[in-house]
Structure formats: C-alpha cells, structure tokens
PDB file of N, CA, C and O in Angstrom:
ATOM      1  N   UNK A   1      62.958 -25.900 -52.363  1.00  0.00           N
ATOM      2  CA  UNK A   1      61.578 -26.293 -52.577  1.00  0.00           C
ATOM      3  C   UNK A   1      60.753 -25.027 -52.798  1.00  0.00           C
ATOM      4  O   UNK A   1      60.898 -23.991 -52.148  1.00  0.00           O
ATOM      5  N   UNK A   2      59.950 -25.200 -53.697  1.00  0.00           N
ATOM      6  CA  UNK A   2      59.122 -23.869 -53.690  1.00  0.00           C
ATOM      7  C   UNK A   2      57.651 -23.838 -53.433  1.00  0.00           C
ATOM      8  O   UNK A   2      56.730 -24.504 -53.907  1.00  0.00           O
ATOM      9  N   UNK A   3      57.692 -22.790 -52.467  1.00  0.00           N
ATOM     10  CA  UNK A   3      56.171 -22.285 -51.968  1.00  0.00           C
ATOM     11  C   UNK A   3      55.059 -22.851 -53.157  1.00  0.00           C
ATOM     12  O   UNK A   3      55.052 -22.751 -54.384  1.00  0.00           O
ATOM     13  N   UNK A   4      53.790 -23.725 -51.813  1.00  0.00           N
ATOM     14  CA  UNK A   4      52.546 -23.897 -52.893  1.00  0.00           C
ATOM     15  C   UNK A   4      52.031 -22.341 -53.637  1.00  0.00           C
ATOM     16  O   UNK A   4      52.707 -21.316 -53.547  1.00  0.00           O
ATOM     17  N   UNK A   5      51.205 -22.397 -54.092  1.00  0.00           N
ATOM     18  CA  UNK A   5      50.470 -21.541 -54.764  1.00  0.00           C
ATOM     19  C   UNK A   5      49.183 -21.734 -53.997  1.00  0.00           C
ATOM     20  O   UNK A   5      48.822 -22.733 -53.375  1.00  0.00           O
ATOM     21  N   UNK A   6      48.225 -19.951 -54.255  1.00  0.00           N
ATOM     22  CA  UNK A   6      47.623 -19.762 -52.954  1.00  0.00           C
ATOM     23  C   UNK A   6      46.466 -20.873 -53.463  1.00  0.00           C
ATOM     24  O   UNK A   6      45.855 -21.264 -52.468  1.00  0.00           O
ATOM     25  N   UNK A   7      45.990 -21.481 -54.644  1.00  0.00           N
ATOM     26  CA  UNK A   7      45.034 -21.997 -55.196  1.00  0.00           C
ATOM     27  C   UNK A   7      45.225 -23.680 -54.582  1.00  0.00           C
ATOM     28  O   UNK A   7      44.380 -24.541 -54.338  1.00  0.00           O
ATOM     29  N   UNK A   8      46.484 -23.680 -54.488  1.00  0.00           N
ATOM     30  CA  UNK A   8      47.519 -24.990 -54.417  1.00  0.00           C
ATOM     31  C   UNK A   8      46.824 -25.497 -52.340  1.00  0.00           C
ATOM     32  O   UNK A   8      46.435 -26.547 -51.831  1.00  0.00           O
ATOM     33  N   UNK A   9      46.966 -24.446 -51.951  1.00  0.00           N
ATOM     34  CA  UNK A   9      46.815 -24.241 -50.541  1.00  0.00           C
ATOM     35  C   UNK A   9      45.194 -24.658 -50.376  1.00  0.00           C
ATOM     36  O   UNK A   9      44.950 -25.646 -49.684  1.00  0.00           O
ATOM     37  N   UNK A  10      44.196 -24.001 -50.934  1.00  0.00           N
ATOM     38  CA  UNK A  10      43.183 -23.899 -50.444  1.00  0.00           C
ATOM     39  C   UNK A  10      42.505 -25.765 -50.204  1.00  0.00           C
ATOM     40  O   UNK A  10      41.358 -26.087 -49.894  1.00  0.00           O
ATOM     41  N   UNK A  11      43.499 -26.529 -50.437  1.00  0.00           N
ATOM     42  CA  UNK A  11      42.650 -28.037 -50.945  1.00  0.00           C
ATOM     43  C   UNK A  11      43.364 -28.239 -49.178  1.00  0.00           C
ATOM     44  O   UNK A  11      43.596 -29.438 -49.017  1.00  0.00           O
ATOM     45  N   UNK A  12      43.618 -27.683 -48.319  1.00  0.00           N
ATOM     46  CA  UNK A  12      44.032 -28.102 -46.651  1.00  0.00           C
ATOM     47  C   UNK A  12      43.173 -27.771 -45.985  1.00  0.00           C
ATOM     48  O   UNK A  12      42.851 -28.370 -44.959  1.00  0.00           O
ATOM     49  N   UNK A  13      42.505 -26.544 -46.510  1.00  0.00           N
ATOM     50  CA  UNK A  13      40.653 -26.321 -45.304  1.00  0.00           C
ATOM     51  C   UNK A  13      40.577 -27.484 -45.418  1.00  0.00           C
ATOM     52  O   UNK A  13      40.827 -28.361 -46.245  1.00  0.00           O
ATOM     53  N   UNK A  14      39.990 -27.310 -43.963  1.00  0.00           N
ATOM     54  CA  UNK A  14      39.195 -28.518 -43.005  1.00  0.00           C
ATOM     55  C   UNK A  14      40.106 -29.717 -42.949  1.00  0.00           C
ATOM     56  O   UNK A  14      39.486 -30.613 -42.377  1.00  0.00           O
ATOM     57  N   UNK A  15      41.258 -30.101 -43.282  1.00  0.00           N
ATOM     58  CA  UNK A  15      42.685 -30.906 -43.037  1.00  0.00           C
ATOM     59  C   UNK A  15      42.596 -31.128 -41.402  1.00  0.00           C
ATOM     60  O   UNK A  15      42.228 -30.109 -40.816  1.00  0.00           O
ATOM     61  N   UNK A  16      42.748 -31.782 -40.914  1.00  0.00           N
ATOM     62  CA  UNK A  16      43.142 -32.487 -39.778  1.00  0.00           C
ATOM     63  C   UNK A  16      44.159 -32.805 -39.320  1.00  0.00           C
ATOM     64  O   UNK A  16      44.351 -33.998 -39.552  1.00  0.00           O
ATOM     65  N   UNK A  17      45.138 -32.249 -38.638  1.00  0.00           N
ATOM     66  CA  UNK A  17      46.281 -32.520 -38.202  1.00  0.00           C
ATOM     67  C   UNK A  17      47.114 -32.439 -37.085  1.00  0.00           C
ATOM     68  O   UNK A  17      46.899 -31.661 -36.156  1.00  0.00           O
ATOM     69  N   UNK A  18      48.191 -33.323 -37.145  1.00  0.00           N
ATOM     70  CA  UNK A  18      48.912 -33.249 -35.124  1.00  0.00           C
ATOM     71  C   UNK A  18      50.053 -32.762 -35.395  1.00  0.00           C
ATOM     72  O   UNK A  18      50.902 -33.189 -36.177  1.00  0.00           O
ATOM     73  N   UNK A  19      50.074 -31.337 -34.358  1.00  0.00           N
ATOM     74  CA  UNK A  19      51.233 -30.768 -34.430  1.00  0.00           C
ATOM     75  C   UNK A  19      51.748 -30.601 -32.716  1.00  0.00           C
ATOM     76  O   UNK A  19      51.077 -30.228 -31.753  1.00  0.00           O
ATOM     77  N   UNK A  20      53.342 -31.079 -32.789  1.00  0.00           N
ATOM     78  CA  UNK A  20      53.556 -30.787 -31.209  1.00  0.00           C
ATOM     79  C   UNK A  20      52.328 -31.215 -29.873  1.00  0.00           C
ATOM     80  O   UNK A  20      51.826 -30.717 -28.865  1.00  0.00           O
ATOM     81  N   UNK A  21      52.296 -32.423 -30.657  1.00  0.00           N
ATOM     82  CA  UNK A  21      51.563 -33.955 -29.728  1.00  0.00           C
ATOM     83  C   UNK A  21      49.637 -33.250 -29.577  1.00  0.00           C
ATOM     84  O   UNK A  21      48.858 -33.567 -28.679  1.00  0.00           O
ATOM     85  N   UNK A  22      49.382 -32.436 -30.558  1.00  0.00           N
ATOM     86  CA  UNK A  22      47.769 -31.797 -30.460  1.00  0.00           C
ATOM     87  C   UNK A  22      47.268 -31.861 -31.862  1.00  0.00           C
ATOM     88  O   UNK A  22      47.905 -31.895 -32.915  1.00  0.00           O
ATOM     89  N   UNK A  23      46.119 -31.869 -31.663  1.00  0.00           N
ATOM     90  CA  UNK A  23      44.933 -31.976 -32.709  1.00  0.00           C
ATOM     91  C   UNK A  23      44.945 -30.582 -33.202  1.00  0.00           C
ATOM     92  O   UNK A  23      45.100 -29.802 -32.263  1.00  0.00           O
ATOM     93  N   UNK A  24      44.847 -30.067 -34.215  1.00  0.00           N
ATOM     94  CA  UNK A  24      44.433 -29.144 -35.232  1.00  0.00           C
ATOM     95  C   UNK A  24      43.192 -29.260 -36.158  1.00  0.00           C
ATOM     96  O   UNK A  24      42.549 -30.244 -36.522  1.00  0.00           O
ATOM     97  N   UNK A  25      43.100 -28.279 -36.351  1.00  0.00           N
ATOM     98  CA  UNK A  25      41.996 -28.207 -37.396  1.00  0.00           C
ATOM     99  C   UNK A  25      42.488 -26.831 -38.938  1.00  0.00           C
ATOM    100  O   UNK A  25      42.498 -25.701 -38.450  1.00  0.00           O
ATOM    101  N   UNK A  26      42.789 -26.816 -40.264  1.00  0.00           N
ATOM    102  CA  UNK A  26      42.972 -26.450 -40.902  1.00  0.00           C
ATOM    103  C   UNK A  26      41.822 -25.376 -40.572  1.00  0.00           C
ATOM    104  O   UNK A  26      40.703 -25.807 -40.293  1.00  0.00           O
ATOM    105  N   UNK A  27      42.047 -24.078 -40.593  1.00  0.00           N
ATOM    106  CA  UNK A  27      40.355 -23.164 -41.026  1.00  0.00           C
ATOM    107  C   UNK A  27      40.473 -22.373 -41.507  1.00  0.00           C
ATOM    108  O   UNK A  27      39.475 -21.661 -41.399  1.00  0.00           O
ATOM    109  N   UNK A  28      41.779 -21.644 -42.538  1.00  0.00           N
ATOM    110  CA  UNK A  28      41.805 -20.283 -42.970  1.00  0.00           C
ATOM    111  C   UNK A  28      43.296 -20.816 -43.565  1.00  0.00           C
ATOM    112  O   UNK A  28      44.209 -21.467 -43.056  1.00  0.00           O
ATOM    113  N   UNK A  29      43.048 -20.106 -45.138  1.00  0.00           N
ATOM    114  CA  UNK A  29      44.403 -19.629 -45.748  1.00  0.00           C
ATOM    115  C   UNK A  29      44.362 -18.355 -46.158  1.00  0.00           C
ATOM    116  O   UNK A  29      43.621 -17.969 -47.062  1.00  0.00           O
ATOM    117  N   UNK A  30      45.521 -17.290 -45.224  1.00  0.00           N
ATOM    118  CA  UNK A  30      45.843 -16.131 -45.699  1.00  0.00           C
ATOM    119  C   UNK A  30      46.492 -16.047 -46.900  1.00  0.00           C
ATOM    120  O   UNK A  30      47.619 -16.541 -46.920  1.00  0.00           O
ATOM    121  N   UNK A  31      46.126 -15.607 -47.792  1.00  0.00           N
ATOM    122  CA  UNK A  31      46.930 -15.248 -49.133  1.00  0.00           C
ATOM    123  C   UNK A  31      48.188 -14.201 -48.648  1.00  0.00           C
ATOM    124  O   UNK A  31      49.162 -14.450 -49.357  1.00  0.00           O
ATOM    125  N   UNK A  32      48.456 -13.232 -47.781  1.00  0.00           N
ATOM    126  CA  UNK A  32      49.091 -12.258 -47.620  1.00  0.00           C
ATOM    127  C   UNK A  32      50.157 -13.402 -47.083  1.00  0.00           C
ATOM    128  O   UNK A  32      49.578 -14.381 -46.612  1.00  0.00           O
ATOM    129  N   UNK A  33      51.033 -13.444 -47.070  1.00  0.00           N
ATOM    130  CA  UNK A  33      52.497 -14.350 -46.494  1.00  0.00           C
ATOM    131  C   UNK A  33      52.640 -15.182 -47.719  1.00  0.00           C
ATOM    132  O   UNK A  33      53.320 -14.603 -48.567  1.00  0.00           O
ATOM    133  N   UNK A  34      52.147 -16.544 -48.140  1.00  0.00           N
ATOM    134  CA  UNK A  34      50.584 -17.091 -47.524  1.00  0.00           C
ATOM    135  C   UNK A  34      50.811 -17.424 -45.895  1.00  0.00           C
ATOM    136  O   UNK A  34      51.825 -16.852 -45.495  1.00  0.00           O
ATOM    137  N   UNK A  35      50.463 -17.822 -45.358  1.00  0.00           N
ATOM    138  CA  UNK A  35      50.046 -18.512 -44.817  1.00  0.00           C
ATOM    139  C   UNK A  35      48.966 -19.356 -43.862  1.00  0.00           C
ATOM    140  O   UNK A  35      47.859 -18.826 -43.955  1.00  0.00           O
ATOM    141  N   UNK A  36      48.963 -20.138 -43.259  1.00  0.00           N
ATOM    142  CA  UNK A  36      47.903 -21.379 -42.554  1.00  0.00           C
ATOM    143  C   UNK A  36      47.463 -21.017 -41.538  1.00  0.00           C
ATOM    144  O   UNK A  36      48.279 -20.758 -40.654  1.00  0.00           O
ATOM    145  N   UNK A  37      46.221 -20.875 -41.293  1.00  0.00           N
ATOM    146  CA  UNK A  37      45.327 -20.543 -39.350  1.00  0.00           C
ATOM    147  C   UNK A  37      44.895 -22.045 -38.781  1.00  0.00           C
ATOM    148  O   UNK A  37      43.901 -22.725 -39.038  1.00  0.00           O
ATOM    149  N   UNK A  38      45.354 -22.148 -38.428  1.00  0.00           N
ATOM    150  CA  UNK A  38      44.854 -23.733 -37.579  1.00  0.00           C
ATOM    151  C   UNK A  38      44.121 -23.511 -36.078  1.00  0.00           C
ATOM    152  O   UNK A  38      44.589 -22.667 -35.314  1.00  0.00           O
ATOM    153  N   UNK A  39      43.173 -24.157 -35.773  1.00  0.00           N
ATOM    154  CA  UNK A  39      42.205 -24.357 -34.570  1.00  0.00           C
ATOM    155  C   UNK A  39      42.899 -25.160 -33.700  1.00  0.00           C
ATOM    156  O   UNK A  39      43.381 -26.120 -34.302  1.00  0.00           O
ATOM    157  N   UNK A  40      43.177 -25.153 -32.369  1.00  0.00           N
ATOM    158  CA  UNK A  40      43.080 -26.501 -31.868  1.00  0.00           C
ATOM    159  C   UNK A  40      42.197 -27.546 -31.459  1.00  0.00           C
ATOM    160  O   UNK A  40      42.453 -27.345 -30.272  1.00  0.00           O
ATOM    161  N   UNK A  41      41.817 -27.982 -31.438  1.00  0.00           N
ATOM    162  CA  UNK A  41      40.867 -29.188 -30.966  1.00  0.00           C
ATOM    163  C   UNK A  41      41.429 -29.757 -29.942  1.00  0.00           C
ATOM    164  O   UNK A  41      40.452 -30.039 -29.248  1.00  0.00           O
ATOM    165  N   UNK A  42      42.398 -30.131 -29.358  1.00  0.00           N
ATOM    166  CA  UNK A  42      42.648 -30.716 -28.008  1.00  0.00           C
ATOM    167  C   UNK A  42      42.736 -29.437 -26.638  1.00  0.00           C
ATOM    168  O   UNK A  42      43.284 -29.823 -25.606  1.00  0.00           O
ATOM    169  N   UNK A  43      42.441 -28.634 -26.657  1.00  0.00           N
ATOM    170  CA  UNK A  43      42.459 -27.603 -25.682  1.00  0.00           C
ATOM    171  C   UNK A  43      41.687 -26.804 -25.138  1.00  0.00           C
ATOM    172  O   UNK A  43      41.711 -25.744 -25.764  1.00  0.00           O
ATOM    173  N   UNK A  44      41.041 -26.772 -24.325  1.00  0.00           N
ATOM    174  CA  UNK A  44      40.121 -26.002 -23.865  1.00  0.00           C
ATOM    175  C   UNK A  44      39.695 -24.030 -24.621  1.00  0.00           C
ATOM    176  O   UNK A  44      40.613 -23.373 -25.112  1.00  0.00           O
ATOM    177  N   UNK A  45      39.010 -23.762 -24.583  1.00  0.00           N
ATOM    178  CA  UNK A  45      39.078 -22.673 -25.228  1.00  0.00           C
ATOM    179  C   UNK A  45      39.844 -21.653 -24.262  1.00  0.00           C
ATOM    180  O   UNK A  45      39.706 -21.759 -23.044  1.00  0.00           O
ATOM    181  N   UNK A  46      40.565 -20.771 -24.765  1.00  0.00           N
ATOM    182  CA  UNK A  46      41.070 -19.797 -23.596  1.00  0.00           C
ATOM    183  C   UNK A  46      39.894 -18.620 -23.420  1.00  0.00           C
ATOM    184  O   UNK A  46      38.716 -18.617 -23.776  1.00  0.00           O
ATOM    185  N   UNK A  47      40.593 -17.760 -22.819  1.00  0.00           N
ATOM    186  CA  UNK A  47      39.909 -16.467 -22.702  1.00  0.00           C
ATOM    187  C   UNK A  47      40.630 -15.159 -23.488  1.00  0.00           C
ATOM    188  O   UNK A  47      41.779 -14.720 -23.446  1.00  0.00           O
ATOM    189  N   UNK A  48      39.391 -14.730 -24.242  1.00  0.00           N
ATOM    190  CA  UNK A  48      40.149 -13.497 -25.367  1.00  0.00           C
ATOM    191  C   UNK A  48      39.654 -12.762 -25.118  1.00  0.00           C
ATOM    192  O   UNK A  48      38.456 -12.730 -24.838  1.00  0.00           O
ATOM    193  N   UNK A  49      40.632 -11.661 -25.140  1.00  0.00           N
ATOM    194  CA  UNK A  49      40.753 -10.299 -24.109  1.00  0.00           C
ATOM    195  C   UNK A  49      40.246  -8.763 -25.166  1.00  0.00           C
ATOM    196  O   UNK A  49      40.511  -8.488 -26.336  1.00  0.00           O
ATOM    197  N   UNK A  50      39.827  -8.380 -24.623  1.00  0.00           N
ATOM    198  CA  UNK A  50      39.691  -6.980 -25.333  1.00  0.00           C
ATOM    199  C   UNK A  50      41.164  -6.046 -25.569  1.00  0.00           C
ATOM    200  O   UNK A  50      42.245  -6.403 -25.101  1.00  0.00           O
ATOM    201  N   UNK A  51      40.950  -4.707 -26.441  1.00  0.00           N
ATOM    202  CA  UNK A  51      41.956  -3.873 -26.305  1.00  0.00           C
ATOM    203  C   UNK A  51      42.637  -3.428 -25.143  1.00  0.00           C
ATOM    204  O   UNK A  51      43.825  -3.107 -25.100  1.00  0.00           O
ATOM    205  N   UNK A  52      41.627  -3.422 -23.969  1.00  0.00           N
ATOM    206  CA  UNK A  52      42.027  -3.019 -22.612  1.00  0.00           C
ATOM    207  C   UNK A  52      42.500  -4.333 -21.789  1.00  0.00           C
ATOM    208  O   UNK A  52      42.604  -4.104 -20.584  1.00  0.00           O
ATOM    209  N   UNK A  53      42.748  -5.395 -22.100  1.00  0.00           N
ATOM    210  CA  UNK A  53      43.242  -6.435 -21.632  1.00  0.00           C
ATOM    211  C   UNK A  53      42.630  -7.430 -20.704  1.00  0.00           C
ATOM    212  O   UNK A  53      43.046  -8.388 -20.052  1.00  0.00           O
ATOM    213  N   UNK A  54      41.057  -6.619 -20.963  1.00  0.00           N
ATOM    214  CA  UNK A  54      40.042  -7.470 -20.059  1.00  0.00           C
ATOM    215  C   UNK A  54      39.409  -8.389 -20.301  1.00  0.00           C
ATOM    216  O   UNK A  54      38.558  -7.980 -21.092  1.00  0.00           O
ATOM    217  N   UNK A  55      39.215  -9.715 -20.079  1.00  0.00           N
ATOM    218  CA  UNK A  55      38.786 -10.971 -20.547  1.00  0.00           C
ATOM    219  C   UNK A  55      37.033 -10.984 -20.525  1.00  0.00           C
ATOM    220  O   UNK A  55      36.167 -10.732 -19.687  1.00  0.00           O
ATOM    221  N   UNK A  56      37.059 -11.324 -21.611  1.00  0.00           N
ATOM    222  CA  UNK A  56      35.035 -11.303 -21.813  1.00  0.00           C
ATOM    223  C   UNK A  56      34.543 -12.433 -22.139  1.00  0.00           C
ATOM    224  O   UNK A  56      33.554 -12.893 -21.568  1.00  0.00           O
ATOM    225  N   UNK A  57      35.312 -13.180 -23.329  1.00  0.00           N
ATOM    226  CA  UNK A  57      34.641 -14.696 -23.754  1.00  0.00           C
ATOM    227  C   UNK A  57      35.915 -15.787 -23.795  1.00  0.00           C
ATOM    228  O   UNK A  57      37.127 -15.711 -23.993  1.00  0.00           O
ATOM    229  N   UNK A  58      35.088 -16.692 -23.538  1.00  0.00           N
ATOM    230  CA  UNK A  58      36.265 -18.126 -23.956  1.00  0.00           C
ATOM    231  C   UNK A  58      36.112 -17.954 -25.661  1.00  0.00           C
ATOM    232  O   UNK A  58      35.076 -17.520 -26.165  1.00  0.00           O
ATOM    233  N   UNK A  59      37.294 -18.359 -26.454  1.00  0.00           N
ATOM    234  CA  UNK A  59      37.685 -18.523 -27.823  1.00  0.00           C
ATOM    235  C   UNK A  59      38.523 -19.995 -27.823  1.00  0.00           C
ATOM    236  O   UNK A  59      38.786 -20.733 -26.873  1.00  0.00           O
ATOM    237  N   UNK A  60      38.775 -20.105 -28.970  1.00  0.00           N
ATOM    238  CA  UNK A  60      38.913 -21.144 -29.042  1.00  0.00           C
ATOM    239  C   UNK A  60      40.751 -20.949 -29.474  1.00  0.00           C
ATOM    240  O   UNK A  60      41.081 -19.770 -29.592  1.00  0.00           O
ATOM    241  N   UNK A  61      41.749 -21.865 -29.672  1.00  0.00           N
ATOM    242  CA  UNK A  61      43.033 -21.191 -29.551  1.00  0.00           C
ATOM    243  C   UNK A  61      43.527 -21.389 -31.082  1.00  0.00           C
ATOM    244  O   UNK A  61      43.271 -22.452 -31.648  1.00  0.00           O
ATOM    245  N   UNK A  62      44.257 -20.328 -31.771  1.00  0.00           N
ATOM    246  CA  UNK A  62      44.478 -20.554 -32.843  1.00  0.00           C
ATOM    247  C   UNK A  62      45.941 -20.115 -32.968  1.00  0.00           C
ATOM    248  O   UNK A  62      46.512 -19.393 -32.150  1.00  0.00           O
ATOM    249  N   UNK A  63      46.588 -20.721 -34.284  1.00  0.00           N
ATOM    250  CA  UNK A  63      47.963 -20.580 -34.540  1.00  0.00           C
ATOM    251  C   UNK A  63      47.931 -20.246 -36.068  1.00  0.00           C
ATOM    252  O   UNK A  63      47.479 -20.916 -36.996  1.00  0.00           O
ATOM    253  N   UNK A  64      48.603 -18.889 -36.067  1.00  0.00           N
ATOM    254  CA  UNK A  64      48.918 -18.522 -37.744  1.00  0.00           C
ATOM    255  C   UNK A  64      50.785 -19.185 -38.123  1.00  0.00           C
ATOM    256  O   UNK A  64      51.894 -18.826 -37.729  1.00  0.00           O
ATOM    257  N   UNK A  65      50.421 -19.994 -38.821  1.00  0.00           N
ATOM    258  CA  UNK A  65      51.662 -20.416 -38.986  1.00  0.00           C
ATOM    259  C   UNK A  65      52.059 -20.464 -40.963  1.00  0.00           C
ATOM    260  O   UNK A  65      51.581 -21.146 -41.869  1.00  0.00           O
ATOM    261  N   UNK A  66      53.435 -19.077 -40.928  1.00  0.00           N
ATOM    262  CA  UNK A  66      53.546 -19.293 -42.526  1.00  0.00           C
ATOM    263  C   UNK A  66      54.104 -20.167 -43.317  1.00  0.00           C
ATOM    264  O   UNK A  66      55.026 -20.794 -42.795  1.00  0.00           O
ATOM    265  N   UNK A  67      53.868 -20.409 -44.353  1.00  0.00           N
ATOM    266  CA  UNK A  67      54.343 -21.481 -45.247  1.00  0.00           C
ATOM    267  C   UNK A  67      55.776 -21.186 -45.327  1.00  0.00           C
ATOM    268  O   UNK A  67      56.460 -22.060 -44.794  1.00  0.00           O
ATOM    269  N   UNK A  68      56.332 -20.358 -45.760  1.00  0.00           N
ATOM    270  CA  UNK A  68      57.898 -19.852 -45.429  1.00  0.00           C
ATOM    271  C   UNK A  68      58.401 -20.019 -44.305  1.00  0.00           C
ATOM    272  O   UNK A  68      57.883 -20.331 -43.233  1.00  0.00           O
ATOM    273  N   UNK A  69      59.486 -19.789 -44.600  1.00  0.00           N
ATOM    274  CA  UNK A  69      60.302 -19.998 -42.995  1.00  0.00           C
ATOM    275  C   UNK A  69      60.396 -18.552 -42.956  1.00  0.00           C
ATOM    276  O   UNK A  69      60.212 -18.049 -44.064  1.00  0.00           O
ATOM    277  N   UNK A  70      60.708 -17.431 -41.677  1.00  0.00           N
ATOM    278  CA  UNK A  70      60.195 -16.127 -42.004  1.00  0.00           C
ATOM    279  C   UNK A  70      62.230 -15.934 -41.745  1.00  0.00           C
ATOM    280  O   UNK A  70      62.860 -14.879 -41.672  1.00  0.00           O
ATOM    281  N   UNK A  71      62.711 -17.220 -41.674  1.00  0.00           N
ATOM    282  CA  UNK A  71      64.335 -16.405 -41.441  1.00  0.00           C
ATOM    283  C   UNK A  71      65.081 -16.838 -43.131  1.00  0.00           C
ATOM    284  O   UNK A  71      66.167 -16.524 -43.617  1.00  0.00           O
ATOM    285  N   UNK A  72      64.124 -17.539 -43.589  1.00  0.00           N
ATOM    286  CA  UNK A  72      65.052 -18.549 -44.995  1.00  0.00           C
ATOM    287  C   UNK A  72      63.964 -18.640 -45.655  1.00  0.00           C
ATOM    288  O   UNK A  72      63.434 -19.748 -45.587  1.00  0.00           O
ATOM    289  N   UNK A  73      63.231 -17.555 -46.522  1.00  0.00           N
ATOM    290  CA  UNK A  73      62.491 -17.349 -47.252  1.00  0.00           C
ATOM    291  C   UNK A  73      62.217 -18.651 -48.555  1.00  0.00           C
ATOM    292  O   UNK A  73      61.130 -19.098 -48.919  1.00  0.00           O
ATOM    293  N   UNK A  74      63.227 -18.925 -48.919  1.00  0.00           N
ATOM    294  CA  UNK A  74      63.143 -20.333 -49.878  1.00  0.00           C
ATOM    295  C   UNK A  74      62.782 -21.476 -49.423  1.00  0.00           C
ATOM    296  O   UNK A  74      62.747 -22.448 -50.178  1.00  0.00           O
ATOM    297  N   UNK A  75      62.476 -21.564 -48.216  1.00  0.00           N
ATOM    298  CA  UNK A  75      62.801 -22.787 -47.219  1.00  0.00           C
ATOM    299  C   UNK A  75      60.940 -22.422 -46.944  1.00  0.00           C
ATOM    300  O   UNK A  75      60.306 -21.389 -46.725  1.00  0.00           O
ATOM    301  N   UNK A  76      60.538 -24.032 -47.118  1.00  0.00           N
ATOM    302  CA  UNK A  76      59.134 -23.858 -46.292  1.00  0.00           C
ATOM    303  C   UNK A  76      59.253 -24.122 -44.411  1.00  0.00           C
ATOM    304  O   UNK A  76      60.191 -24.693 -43.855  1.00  0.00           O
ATOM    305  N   UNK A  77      58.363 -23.689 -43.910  1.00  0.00           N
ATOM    306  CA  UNK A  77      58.425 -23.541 -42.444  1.00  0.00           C
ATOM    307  C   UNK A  77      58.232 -24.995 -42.140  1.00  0.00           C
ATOM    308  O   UNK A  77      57.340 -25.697 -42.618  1.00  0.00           O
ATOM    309  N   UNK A  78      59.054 -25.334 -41.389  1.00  0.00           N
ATOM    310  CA  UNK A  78      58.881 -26.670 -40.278  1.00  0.00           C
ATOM    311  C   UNK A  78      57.447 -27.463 -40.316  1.00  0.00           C
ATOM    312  O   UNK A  78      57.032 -28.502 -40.830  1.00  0.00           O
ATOM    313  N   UNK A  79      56.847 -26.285 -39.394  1.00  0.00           N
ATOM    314  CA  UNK A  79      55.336 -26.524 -39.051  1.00  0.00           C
ATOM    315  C   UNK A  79      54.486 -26.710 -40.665  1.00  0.00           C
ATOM    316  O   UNK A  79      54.185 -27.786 -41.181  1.00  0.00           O
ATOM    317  N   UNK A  80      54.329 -25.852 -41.015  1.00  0.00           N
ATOM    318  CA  UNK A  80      53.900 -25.971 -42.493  1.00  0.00           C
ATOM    319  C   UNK A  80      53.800 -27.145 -43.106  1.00  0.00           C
ATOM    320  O   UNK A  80      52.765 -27.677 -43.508  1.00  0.00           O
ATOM    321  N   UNK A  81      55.568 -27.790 -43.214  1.00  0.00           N
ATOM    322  CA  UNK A  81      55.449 -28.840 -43.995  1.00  0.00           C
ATOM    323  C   UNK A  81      55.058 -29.964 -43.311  1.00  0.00           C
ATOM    324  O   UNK A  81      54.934 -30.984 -43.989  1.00  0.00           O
ATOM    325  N   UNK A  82      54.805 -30.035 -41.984  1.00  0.00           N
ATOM    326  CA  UNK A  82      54.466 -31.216 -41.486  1.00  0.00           C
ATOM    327  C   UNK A  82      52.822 -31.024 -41.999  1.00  0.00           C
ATOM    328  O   UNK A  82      52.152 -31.953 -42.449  1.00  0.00           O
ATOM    329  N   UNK A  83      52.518 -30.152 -41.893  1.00  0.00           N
ATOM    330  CA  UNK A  83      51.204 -30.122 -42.542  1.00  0.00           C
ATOM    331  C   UNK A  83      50.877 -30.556 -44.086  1.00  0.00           C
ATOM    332  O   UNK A  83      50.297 -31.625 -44.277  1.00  0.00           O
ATOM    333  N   UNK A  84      51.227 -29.777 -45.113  1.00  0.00           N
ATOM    334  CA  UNK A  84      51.686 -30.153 -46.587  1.00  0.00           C
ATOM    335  C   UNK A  84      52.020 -31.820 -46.591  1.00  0.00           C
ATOM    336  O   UNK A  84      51.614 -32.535 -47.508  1.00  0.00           O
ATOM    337  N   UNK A  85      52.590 -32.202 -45.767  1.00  0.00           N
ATOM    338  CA  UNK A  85      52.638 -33.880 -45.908  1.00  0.00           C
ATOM    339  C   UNK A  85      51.920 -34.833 -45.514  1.00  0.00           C
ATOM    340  O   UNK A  85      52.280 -36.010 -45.508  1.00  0.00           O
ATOM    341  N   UNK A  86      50.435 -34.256 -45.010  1.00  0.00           N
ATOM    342  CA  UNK A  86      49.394 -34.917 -45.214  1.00  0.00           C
ATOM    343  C   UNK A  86      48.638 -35.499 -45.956  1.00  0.00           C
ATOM    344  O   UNK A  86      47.927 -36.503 -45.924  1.00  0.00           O
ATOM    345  N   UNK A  87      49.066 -34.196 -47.090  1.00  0.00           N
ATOM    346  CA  UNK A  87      48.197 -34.075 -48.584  1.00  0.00           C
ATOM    347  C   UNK A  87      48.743 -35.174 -49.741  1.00  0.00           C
ATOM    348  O   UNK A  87      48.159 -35.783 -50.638  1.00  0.00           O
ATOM    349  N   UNK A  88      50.176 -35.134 -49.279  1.00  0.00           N
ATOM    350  CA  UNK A  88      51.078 -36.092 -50.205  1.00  0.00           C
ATOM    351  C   UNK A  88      51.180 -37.688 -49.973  1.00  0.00           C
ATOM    352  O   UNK A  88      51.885 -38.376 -50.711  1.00  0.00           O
TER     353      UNK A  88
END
C-alpha cells in the first residue's frame, strides 16, 4: 500500500477518532516522516515539565504517530490506518 501524500493527509485535521478504547482529536500533520499529532480528549491534561524536569502547567496529552510503520517502511502504521479508515 502506498503512503498518502502530504496534500492527501491534510483533509484528517480536526478528524475525530478512537484509538486503544480513547477519544482523539486529529491537530497537526508533520510533513517530515509524514506523520499524524493527535490530542486526546478522554484524559485529563497531564503535567509538562520543563528542561529541568520540573512541572509548571497541565497540557493536554498528545501522540505523534507516523503514517509508516518505522520497522516496514512500505507498510502503513497500525495506528495510522485505523485512522485513514475513517476517511474511507
């Protein structure tokens, strides 16, 4: 199967989706991989830490997940395509 195209990608902002029994939110396509930044929506925000490892604000929790599989480059990623099969 072959990788969308990064133009191909951009129609999943703001996509809605359940991955591993949680709510997502589509919010960012990296062109560099490509790949997908997803929000969660079912989870409390955590706490994000500075360089020194000290916690200052709640954030909200995010997952960069690439369209590739990063061990089988031809192969789209698991996560990915459960996403991609929203659209279809």
């Amino acid at each position: 199967m072959h990788s969308p195209a990064y133009t191909e990608l951009q129609q999943l902002l703001g996509l809605a989706v359940t991955l591993e029994g949680k709510r997502y939110l589509v919010i960012e396509i990296l062109e560099d991989g490509p790949s997908v930044v997803v929000e969660c929506l079912d989870l409390e925000p955590g706490v994000q830490t500075n360089q020194f490892g000290d916690g200052h604000r709640r954030a909200p929790r995010h997952i960069t997940i690439p369209v590739c599989s990063p061990n089988e480059p031809e192969r789209l990623d698991p996560r990915f395509q459960l996403i991609w099969s929203n659209l279809t």
